[in-house]
C-alpha positions as a Markdown table, in Angstrom:
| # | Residue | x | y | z |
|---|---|---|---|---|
| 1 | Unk | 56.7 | -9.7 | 144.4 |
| 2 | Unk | 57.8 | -6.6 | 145.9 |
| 3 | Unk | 56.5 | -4.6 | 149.5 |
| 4 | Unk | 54.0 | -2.1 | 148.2 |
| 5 | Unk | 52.1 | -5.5 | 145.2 |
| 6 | Unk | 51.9 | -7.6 | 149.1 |
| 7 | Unk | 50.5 | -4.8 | 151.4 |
| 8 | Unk | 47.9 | -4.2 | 147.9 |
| 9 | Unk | 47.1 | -8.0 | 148.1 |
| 10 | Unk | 46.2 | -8.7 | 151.5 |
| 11 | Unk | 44.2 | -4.9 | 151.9 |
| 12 | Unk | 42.2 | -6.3 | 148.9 |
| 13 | Unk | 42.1 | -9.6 | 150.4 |
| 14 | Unk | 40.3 | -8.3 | 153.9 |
| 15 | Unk | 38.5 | -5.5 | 151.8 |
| 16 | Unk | 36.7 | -8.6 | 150.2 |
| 17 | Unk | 36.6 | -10.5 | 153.6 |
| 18 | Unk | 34.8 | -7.4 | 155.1 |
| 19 | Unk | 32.2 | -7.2 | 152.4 |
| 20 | Unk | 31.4 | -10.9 | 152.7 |
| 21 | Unk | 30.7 | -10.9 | 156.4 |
| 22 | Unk | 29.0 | -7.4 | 156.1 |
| 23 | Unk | 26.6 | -9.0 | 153.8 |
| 24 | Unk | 26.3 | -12.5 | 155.8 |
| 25 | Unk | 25.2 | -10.7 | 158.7 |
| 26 | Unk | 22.5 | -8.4 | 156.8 |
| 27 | Unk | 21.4 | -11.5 | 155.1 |
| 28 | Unk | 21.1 | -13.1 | 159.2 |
| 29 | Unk | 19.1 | -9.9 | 159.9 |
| 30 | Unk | 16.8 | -10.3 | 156.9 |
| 31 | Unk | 15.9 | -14.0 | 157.6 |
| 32 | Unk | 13.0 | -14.3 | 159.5 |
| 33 | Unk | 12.2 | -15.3 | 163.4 |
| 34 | Unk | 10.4 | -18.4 | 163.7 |
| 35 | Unk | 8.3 | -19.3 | 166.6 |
| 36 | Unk | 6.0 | -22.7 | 166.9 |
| 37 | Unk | 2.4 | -22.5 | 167.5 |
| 38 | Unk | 1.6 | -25.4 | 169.9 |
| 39 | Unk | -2.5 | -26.2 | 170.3 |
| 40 | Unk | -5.1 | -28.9 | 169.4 |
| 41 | Unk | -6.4 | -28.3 | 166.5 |
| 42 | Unk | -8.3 | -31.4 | 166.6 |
| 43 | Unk | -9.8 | -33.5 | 169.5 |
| 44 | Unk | -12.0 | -32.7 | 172.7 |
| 45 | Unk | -9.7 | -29.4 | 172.9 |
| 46 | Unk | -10.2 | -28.4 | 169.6 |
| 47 | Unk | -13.5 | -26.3 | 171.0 |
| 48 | Unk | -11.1 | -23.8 | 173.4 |
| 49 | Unk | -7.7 | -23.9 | 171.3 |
| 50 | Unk | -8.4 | -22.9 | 167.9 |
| 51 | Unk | -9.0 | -19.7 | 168.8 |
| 52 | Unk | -6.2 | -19.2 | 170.9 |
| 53 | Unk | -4.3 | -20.1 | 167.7 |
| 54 | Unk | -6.4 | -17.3 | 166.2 |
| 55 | Unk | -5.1 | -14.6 | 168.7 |
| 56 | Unk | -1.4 | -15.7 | 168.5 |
| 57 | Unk | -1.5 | -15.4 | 164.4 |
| 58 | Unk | -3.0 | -12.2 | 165.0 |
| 59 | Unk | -0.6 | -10.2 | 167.0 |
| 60 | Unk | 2.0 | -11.7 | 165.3 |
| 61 | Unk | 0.6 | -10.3 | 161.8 |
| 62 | Unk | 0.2 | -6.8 | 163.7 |
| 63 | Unk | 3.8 | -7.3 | 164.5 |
| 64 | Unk | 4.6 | -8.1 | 160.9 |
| 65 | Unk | 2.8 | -5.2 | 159.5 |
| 66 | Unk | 4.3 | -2.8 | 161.9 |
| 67 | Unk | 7.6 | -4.0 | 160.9 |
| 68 | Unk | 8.4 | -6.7 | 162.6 |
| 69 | Unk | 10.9 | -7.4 | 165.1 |
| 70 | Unk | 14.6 | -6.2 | 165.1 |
| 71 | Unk | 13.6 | -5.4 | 161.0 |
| 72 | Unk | 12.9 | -8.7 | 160.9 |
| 73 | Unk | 9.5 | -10.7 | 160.3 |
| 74 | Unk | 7.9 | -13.3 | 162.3 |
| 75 | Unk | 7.2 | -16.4 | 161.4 |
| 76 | Unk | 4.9 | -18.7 | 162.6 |
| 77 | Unk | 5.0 | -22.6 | 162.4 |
| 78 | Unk | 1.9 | -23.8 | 163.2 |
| 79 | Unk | 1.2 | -27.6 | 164.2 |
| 80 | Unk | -1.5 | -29.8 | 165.7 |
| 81 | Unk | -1.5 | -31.2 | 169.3 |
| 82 | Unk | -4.6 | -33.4 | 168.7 |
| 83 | Unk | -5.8 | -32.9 | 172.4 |
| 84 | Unk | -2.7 | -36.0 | 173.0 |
| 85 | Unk | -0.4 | -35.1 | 175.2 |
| 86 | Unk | 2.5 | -37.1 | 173.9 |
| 87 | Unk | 1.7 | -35.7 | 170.6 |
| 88 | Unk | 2.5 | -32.5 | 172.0 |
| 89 | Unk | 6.0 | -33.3 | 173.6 |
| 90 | Unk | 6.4 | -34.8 | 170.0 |
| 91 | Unk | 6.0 | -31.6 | 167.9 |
| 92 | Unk | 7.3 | -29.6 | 171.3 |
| 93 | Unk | 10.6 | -31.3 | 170.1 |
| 94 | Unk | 10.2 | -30.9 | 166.5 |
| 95 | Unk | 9.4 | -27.6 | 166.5 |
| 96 | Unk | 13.0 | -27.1 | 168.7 |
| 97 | Unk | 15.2 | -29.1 | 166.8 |
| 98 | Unk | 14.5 | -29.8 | 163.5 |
| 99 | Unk | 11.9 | -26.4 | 163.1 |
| 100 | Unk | 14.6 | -24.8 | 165.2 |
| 101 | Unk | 12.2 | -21.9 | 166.6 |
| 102 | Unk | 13.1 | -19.2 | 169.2 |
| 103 | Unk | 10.1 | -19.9 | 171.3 |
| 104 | Unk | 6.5 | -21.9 | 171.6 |
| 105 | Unk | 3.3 | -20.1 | 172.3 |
| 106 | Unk | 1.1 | -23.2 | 173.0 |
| 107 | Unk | -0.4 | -25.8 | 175.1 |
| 108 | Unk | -3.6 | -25.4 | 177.2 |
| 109 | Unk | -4.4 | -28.4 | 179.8 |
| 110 | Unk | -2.1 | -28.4 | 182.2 |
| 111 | Unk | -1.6 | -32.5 | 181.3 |
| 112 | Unk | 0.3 | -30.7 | 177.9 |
| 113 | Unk | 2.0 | -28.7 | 180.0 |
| 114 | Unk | 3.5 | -31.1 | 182.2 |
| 115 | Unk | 4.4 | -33.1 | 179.7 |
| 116 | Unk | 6.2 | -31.0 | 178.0 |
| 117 | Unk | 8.0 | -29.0 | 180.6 |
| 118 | Unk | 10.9 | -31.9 | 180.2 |
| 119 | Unk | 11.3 | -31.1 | 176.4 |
| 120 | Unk | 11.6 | -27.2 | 177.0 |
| 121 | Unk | 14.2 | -28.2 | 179.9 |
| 122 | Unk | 16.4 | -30.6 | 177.6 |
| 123 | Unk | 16.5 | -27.9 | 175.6 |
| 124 | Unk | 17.0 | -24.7 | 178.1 |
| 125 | Unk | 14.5 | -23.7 | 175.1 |
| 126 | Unk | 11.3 | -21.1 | 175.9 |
| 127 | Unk | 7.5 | -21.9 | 175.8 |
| 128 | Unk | 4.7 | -19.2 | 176.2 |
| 129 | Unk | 1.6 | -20.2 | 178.0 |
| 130 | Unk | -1.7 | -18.9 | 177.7 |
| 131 | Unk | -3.9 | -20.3 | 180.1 |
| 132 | Unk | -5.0 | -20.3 | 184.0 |
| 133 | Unk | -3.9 | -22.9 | 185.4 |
| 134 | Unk | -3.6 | -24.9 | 188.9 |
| 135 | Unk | -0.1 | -23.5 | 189.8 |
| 136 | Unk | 2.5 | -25.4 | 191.9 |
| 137 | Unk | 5.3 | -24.8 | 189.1 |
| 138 | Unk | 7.8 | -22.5 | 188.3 |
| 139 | Unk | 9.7 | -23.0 | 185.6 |
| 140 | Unk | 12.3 | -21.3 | 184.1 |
| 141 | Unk | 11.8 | -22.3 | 180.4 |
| 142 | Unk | 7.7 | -21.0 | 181.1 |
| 143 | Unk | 6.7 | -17.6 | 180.9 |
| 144 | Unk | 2.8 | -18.2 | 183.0 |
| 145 | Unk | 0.4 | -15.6 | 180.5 |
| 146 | Unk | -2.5 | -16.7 | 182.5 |
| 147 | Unk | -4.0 | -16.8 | 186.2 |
| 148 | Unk | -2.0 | -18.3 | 189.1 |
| 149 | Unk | -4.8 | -20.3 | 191.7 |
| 150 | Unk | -4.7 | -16.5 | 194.2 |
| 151 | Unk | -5.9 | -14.5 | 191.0 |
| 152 | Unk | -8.7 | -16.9 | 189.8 |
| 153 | Unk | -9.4 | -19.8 | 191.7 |
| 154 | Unk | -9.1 | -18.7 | 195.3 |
| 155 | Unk | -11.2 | -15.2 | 194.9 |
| 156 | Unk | -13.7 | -17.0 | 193.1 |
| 157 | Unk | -14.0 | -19.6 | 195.9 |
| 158 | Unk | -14.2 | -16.5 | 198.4 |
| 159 | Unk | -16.7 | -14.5 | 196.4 |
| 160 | Unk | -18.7 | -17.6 | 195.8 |
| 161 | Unk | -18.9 | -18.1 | 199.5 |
| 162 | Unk | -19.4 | -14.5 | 200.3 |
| 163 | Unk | -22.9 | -14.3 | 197.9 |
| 164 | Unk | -24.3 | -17.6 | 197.0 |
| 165 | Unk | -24.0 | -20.1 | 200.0 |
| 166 | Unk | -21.6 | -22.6 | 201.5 |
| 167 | Unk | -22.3 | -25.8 | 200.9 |
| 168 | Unk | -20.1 | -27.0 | 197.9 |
| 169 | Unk | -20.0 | -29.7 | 194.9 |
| 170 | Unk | -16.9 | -30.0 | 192.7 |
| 171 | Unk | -16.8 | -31.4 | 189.0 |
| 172 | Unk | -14.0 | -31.8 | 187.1 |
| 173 | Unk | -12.0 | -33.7 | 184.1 |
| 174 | Unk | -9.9 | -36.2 | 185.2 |
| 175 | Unk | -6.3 | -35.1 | 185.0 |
| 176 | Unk | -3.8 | -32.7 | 186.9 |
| 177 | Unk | -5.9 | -29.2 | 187.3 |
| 178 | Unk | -9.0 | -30.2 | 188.6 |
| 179 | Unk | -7.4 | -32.7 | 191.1 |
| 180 | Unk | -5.1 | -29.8 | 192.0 |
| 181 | Unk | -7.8 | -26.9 | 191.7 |
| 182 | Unk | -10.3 | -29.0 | 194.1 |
| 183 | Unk | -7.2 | -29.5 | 196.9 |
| 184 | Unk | -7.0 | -25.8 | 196.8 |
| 185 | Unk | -10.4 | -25.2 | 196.8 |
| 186 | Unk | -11.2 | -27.9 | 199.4 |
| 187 | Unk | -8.3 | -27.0 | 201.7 |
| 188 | Unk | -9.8 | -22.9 | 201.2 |
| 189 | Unk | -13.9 | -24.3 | 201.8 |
| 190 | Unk | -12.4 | -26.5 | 204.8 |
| 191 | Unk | -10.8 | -22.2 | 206.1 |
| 192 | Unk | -13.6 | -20.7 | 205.6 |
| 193 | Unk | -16.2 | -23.1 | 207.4 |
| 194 | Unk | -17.7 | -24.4 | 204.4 |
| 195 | Unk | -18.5 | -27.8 | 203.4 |
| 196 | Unk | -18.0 | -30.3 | 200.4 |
| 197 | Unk | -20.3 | -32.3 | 199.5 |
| 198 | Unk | -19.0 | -34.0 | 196.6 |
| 199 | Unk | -16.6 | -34.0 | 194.4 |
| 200 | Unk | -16.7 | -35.8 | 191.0 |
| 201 | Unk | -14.5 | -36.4 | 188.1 |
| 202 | Unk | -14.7 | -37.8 | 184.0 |
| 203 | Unk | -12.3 | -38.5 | 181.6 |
| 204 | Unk | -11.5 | -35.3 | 179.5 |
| 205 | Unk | -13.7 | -35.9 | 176.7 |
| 206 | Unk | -15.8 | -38.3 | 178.2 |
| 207 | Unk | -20.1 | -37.8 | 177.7 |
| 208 | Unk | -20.5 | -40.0 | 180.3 |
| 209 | Unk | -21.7 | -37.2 | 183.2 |
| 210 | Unk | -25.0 | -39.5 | 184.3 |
| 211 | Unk | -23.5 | -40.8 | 187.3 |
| 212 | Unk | -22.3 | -36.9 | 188.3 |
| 213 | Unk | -25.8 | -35.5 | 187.8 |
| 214 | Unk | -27.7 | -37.6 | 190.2 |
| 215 | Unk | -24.8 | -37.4 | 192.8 |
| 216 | Unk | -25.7 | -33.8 | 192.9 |
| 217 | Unk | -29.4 | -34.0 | 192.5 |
| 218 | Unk | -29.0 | -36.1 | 195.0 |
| 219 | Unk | -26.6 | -33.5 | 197.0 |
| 220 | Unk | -28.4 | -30.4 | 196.2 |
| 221 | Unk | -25.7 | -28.4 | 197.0 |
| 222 | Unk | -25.9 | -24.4 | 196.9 |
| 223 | Unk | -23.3 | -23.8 | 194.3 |
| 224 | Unk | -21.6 | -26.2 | 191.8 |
| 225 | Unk | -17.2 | -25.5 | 191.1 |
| 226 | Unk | -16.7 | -26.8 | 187.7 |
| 227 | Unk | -13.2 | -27.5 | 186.2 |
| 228 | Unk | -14.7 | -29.5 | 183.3 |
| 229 | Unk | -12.7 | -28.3 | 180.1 |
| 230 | Unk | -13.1 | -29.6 | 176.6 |
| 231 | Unk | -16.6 | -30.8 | 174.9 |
| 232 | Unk | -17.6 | -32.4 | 177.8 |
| 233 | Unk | -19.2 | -29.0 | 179.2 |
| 234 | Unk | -21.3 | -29.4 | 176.3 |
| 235 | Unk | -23.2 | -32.7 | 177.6 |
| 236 | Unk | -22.5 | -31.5 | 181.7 |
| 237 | Unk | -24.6 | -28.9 | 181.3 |
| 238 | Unk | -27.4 | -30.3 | 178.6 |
| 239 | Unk | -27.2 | -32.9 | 181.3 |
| 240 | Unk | -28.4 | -30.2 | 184.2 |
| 241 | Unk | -30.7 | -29.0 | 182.2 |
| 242 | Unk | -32.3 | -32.4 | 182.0 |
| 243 | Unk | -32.2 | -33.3 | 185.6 |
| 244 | Unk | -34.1 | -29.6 | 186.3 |
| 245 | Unk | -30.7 | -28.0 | 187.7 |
| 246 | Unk | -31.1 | -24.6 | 186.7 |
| 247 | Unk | -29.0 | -21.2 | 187.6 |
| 248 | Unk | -32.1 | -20.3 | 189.6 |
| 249 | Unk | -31.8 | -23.5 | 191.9 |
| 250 | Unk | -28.3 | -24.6 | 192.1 |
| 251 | Unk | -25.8 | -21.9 | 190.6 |
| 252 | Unk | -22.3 | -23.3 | 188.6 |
| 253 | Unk | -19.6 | -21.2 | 188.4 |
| 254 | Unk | -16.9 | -22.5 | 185.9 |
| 255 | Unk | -13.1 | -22.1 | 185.8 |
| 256 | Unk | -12.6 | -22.9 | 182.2 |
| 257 | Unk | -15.7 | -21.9 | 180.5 |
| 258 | Unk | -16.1 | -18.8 | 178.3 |
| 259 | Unk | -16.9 | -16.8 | 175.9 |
| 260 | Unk | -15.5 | -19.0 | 172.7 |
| 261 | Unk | -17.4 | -22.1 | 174.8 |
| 262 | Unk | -20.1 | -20.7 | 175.1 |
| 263 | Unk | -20.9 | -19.9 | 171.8 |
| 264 | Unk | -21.1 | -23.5 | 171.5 |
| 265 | Unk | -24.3 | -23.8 | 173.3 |
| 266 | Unk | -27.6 | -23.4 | 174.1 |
| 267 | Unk | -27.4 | -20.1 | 175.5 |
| 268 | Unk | -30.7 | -19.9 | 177.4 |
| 269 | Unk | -29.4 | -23.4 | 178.9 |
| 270 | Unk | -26.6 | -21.5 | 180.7 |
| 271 | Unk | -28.1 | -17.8 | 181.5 |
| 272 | Unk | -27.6 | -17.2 | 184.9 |
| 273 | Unk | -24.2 | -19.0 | 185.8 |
| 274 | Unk | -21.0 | -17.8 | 186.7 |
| 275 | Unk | -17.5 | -17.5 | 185.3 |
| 276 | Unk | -14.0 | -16.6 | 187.0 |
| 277 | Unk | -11.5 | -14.9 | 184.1 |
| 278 | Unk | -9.2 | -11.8 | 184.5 |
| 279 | Unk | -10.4 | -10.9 | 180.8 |
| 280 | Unk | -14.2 | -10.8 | 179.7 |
| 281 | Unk | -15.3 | -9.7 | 176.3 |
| 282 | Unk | -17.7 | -7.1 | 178.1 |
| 283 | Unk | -14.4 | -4.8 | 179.4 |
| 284 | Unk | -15.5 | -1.4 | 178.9 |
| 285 | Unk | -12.3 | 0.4 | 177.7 |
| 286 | Unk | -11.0 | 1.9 | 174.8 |
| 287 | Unk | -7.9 | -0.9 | 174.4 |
| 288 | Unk | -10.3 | -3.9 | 174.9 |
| 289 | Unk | -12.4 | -1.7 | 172.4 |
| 290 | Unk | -9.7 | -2.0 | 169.8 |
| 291 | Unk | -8.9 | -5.3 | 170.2 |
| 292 | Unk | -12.4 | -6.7 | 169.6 |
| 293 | Unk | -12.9 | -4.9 | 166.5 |
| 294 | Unk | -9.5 | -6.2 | 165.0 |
| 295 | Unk | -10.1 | -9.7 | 166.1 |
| 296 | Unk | -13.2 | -9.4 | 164.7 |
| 297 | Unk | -12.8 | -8.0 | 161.6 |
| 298 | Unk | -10.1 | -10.3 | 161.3 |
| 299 | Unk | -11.8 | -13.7 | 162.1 |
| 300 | Unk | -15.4 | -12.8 | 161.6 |
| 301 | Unk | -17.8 | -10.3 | 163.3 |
| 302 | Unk | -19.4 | -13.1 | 164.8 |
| 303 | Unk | -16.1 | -14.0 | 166.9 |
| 304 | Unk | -16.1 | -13.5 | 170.6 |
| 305 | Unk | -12.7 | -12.8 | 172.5 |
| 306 | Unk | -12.4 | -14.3 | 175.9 |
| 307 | Unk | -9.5 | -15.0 | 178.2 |
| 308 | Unk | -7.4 | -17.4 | 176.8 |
| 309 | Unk | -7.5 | -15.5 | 173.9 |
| 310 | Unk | -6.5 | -12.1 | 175.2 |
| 311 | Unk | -4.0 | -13.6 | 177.5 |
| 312 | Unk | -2.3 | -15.3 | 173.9 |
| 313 | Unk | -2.8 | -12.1 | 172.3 |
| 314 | Unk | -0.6 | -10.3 | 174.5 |
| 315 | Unk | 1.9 | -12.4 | 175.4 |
| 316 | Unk | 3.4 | -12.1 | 171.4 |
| 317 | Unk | 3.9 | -8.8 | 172.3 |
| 318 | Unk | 5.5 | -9.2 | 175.6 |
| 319 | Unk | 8.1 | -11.7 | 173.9 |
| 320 | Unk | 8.4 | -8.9 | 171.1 |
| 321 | Unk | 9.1 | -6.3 | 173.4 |
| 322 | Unk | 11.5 | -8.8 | 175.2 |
| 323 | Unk | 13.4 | -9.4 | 171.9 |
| 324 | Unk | 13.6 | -5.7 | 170.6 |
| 325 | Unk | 15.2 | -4.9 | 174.3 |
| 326 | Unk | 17.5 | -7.8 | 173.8 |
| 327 | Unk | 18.7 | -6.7 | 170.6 |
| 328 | Unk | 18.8 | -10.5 | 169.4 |
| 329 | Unk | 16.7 | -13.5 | 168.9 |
| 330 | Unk | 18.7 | -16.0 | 171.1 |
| 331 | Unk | 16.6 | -18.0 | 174.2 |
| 332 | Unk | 18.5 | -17.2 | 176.6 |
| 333 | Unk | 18.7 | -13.4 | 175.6 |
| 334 | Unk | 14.6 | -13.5 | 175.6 |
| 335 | Unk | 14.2 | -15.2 | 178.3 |
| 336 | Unk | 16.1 | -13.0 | 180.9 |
| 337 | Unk | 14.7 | -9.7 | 179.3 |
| 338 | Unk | 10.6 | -10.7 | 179.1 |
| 339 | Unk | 11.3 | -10.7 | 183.2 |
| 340 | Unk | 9.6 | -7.7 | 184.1 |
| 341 | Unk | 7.7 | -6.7 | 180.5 |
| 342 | Unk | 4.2 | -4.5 | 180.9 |
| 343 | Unk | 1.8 | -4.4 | 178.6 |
| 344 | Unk | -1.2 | -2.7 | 178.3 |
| 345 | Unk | -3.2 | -5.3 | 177.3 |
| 346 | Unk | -7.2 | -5.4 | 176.3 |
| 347 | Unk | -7.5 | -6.2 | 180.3 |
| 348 | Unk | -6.0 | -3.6 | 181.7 |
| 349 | Unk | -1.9 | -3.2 | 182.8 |
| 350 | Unk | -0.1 | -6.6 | 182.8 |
| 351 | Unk | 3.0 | -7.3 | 184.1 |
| 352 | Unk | 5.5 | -10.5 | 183.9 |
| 353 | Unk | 7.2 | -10.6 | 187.9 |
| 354 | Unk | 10.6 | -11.7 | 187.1 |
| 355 | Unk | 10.7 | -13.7 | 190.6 |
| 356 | Unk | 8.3 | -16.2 | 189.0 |
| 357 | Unk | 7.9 | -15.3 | 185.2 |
| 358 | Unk | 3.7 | -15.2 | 185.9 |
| 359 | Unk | 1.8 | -12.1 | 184.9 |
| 360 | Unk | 0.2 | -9.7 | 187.6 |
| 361 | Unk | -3.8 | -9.5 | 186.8 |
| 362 | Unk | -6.8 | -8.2 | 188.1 |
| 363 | Unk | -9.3 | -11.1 | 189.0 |
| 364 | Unk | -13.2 | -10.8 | 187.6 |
| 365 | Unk | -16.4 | -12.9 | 188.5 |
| 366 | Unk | -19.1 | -12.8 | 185.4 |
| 367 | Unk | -22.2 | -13.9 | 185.1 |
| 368 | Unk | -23.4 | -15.2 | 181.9 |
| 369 | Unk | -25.9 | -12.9 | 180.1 |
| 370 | Unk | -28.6 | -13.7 | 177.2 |
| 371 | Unk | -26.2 | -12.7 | 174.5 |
| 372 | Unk | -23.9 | -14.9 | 175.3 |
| 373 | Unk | -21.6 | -12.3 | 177.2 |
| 374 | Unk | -21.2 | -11.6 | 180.7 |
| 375 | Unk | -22.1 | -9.4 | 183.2 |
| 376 | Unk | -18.9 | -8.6 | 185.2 |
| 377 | Unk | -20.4 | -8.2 | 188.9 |
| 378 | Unk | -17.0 | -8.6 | 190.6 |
| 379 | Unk | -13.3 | -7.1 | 190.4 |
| 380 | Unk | -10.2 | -7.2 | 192.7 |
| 381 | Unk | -9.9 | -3.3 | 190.9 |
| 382 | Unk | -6.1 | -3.7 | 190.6 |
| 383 | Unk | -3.8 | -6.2 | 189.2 |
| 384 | Unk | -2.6 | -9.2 | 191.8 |
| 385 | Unk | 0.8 | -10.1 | 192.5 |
| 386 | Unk | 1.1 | -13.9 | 191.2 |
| 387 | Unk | 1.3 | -16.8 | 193.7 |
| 388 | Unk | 2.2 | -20.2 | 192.1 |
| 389 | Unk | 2.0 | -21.6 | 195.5 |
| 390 | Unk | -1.1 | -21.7 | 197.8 |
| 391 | Unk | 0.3 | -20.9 | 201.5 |
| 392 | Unk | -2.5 | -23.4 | 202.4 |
| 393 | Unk | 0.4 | -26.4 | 202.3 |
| 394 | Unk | 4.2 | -26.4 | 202.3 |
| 395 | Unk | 5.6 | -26.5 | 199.1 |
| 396 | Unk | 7.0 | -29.9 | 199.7 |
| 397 | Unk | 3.7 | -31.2 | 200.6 |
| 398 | Unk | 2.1 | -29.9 | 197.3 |
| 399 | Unk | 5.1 | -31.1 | 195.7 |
| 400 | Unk | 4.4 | -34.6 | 197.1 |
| 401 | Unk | 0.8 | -34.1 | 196.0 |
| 402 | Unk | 1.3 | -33.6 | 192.3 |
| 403 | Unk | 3.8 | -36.7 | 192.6 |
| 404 | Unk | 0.8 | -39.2 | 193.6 |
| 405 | Unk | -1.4 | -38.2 | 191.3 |
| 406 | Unk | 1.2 | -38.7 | 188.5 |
| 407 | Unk | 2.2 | -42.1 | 190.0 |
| 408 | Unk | -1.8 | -42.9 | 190.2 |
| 409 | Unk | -1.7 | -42.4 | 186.6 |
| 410 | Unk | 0.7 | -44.5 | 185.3 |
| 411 | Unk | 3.3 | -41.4 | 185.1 |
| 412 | Unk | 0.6 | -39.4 | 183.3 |
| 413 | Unk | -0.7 | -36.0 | 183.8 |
| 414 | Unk | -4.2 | -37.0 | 183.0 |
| 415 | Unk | -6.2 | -40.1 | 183.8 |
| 416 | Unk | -5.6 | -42.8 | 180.9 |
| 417 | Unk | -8.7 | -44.0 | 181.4 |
């Protein structure tokens, strides 16, 4: 075979070569991105998470319809927690390594989270989470959607102290964010020359509140703190209502209690007590506008939107802006660029500080109206710099903290009961 029949063989040779990468890599760019949807879908959770699922499916179909990501689609493997949180690290895994998504938007007690923070960090993998939470974490496979304790917990403490007395009882479920939210509060009440005058605890999903009750009829204390989450708010509060505890004599002002909850009650049972969000329904702006009538006409004109919600809502498009900045779909490419994404979310202006991965957000106190919505009487006005860390303790003592309770349990982040 002569010169001139080689150099036509091997140009022909890459010429085909070329073609076939050329299309592998626009077939790579067509196949879509998957991401796992984490929540219970069943259990005492069930009541909160569902619709937190709700928001995530929707932004990412908004997403879709616009286009996508990159030209490419999203899409979404959704999977049950079942309000266990060993279930969770179970699908947390799946989801990773046999699903093999680019990120997680899930998890809502801070017991899931803990649990499975080790999966996401076996993996160096990414996991978007929704909801306020105690704080004393930063981790680098987390990007923190919802409040840190200094823009919920802490000015709701103050403003509580400020306009409805002094003399405190706290309630809570019996795993790692009430214990944690009550040292906080407790260590802030103990500042401010308050006092506590009891502090009680169930199993998260327990119905069993009797024994809380007549502690505080007993107490009558000026305000209650709750940090119930799950069903069990359901029988707390039919519980007040049966011992005579109204809004009128003995106010509550929840941590984990809105909107979505409360359409799960009596309403009349709960007019007159307080919440502490960074999102209400009741936002009077032409974004938050927007978003209730989408979620609504996609879910039901019935649905409410609440905080949880609004804060999964727009972390898909913080991770989406994150990806399109990125120019690719690897973890490790997402991660480093959703440092320092904005969004203007239903809320107002959010921002992810890239010294933490938390959001900044403006902190609201509501009180809960007739219809089931709430009157927003308080606003820090502009959106707070995140602080995992209360400055009330050194890091290493909080850190020493969460260690005892998790040794108390059995190495759980909830009480096994």
């Amino acid at each position: 075979m002569n010169r001139k029949n080689i150099l036509l063989l091997l140009t022909f040779g890459l010429t085909i070569i070329i073609f076939l990468l050329a299309h592998a890599q626009f077939q790579l760019t067509k196949q879509p991105i998957k991401v796992g949807i984490l929540h219970s879908l069943t259990g005492t959770m069930a009541i909160s998470e569902k619709s937190v699922v709700d928001a995530t499916l929707l932004a990412i179909e908004e997403i879709n319809h616009q286009g996508g990501v990159l030209g490419r689609q999203i899409q979404p493997i959704v999977v049950d927690g079942e309000s266990n949180w060993q279930t969770f690290a179970q699908k947390a895994e799946e989801l990773i390594v046999q699903e093999k998504v680019v990120t997680v938007f899930g998890c809502w007690t801070s017991a899931s989270r803990k649990t499975v923070n080790p999966i996401f960090n076996k993996y160096n993998h990414l996991l978007i989470y929704p909801v306020q939470y105690e704080g004393l974490e930063e981790s680098p496979n987390i990007v923190y959607t919802g409040a840190a304790p200094n823009q919920q917990i802490i000015p709701g403490v103050k403003w509580s102290f400020d306009n409805l007395g002094k003399r405190f009882f706290l309630v809570g479920s019996d795993y790692i964010f009430p214990r944690t939210a009550n040292a906080i509060i407790t260590d802030q009440v103990t500042a401010l020359q308050g006092e506590i005058i009891g502090e009680e605890y169930i199993l998260l999903g327990s119905k069993n509140v009797s024994s809380v009750i007549q502690k505080i009829v007993e107490t009558q204390p000026d305000i209650i703190l709750n940090t119930i989450n799950g069903d069990s708010n359901i029988y707390f509060f039919q519980a007040l209502k049966q011992a005579g505890i109204t809004s009128e004599k003995i106010p509550t002002i929840s941590f984990s209690l809105a909107e979505e909850e409360l359409s799960h009650f009596s309403i009349q049972d709960m007019v007159g007590n307080y919440a502490v969000w960074n999102y209400f329904q009741s936002i009077d702006n032409p974004r938050n506008d927007e978003f209730i009538k989408k979620f609504q006409k996609r879910y039901g004109k019935d649905r409410v939107t609440s905080d949880p919600i609004e804060a999964a809502y727009f972390g898909v498009y913080l991770w989406a802006q994150a990806i399109q900045d990125a120019g690719t779909d690897d973890v490790n490419a997402i991660r480093e660029n959703i440092k320092d994404q904005s969004f203007l979310a239903p809320e107002g202006i959010v921002y992810i500080d890239p010294n933490n991965q938390h959001t900044w957000k403006t902190v609201r106190v509501g009180k809960i109206k007739a219809d089931g919505q709430f009157e927003i009487v308080w606003n820090s006005e502009k959106p707070i710099r995140p602080r995992p860390y209360p400055l009330s303790r050194s890091k290493a003592k909080w850190d020493s903290f969460l260690q005892s309770l998790y040794e108390r349990w059995n190495n759980n982040w909830a009480n096994p009961g």
